[in-house]
Legacy VTK file of the C-alpha trace (Angstrom):
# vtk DataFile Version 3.0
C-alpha trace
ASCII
DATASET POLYDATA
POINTS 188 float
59.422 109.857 165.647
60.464 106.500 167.004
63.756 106.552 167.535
66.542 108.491 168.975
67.717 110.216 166.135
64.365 111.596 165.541
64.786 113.378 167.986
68.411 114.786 167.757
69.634 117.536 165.747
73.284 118.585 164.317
74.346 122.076 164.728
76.935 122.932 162.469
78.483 126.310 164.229
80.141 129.536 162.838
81.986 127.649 159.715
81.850 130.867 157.399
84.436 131.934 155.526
85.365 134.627 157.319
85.347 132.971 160.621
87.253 129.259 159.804
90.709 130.855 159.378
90.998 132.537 161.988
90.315 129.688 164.270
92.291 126.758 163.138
89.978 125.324 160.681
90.993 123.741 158.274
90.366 121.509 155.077
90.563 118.097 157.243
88.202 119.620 159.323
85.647 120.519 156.511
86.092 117.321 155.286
84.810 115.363 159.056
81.758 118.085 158.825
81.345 116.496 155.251
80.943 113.290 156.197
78.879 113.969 159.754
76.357 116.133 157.684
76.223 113.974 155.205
75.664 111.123 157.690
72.682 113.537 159.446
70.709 113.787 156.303
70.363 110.327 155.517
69.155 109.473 158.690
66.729 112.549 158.666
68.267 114.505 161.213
68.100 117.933 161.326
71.241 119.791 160.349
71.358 123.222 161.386
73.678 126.197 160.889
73.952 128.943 163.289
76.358 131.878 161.847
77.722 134.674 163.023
76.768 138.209 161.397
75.362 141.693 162.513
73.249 144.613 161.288
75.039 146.744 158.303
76.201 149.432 161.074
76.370 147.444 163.839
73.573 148.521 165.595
73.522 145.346 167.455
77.024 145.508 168.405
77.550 147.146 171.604
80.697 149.393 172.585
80.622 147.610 175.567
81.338 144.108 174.162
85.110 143.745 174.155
85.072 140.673 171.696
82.312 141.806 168.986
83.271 145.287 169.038
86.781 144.251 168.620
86.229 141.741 165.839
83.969 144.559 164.225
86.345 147.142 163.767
88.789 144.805 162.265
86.650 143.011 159.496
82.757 142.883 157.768
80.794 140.893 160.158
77.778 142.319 158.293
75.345 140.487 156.790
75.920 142.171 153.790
79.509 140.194 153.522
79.288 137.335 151.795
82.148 136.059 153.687
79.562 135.457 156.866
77.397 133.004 154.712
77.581 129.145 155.391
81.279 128.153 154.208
80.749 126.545 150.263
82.717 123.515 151.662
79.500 122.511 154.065
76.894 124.612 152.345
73.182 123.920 153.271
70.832 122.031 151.365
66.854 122.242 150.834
65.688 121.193 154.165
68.983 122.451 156.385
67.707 124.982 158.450
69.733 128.301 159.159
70.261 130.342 162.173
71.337 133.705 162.537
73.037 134.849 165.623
74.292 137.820 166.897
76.377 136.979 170.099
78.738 133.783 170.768
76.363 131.241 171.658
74.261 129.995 169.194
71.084 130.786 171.803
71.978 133.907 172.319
70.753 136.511 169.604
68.615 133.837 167.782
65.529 131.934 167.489
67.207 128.476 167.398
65.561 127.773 171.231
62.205 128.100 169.383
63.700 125.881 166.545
64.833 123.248 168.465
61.405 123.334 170.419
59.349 123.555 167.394
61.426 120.270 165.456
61.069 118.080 169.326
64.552 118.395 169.380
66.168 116.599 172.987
69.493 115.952 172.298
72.025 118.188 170.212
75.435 117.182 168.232
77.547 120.482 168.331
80.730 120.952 165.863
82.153 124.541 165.056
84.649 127.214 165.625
86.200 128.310 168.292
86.240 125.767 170.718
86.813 128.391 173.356
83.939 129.881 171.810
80.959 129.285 170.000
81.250 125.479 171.050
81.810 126.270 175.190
78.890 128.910 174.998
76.516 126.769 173.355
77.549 123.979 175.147
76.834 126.000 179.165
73.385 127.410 177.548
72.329 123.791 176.063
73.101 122.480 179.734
71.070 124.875 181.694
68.229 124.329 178.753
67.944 120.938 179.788
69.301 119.855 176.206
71.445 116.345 175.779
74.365 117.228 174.280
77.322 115.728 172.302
80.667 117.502 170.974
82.364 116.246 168.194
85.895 116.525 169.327
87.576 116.694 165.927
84.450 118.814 164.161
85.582 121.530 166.370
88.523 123.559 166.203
90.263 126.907 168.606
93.174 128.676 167.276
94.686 127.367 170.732
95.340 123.394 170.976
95.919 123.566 174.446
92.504 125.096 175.292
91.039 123.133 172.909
92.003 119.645 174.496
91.486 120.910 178.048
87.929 121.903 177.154
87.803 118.513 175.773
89.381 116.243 178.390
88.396 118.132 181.674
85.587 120.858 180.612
82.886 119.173 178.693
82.495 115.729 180.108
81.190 117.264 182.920
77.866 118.315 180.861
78.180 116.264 177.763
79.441 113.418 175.989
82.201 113.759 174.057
82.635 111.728 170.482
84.512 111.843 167.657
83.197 112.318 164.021
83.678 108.775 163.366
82.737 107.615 166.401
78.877 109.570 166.280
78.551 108.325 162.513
78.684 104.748 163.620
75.943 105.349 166.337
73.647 106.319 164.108
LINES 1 189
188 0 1 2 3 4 5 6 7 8 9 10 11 12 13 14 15 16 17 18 19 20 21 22 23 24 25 26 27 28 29 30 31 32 33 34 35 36 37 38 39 40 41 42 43 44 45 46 47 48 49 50 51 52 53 54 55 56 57 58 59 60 61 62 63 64 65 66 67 68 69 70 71 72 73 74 75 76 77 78 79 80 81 82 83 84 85 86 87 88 89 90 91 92 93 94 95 96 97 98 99 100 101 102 103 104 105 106 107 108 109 110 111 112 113 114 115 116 117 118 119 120 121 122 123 124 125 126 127 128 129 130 131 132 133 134 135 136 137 138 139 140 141 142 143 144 145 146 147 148 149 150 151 152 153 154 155 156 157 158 159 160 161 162 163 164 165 166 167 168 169 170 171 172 173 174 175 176 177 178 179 180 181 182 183 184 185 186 187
């Protein structure tokens, strides 16, 4: 592992089926996490995919978590759904790695820390949806991990614009750099 790539990986968050609607995405955007994925893999980077999905019966959904148990009692965020599976337009390949989580940020609930660890990953690329979400959870975690982080501005997307540019503009320059699709693709 000589150069900087080698030691990056792209984390591809929460684009299921059941979760892309709901949060602005949209076929533009599954197009840009086309082309960055595709752009990972042939520069042997390690694309991961952290999801969203809980126990059938929720035992790892507590009462007291507004958004979860919320979200649960309005749709299957089982695993049994197929709708929580990697969305079809950005499936994995042999040699993507998956994550399961079971809370917002993709550390929390999971055993991507021990992933990331395990690959020499220093530096993460984070797309996904929500913004507001996944994407600002992962990003505060990453930060106090010690991680170098990127966002891809337009491989992210929050059913609210306006939060979505302010975490953007005045939110995540303060702990990473922030890059467009394009713009990471020709750094690599």
């Amino acid at each position: 592992m000589s150069n900087g790539a080698s030691k990056t990986a792209l984390l591809i968050q929460d684009i299921q089926p059941l979760v892309v609607p709901a949060f602005g995405g949209d076929d533009a955007l599954l197009a840009r996490l086309g082309q960055v994925i595709a752009a990972a893999r042939s520069k042997s980077i390690p694309v991961i995919y952290p999801r969203v999905a809980f126990r059938v019966g929720y035992a790892d959904v507590s009462p007291h978590n507004q958004l979860f148990s919320g979200v649960t009692g309005m749709m299957d965020f089982t695993v049994a759904n197929p709708a929580t599976e990697i969305h079809p337009a950005v499936a994995p390949q042999d040699g993507d790695i998956q994550v399961l989580k079971r809370r917002v940020s993709s550390f929390s609930g999971s055993d991507l820390q021990l992933v990331l660890r395990s690959l020499g990953v220093e530096r993460i690329v984070l797309a996904g949806v929500m913004t507001s979400g996944v994407v600002l959870s992962t990003v505060r975690e990453a930060a106090d991990l010690d991680y170098e982080i990127v966002v891809l501005s337009d491989g992210c997307a929050d059913a609210d614009p306006e939060v979505h540019n302010v975490l953007m503009t005045k939110v995540f320059p303060m702990q990473t750099t922030v890059s467009t699709c394009s713009e990471w693709i020709s750094t690599l």
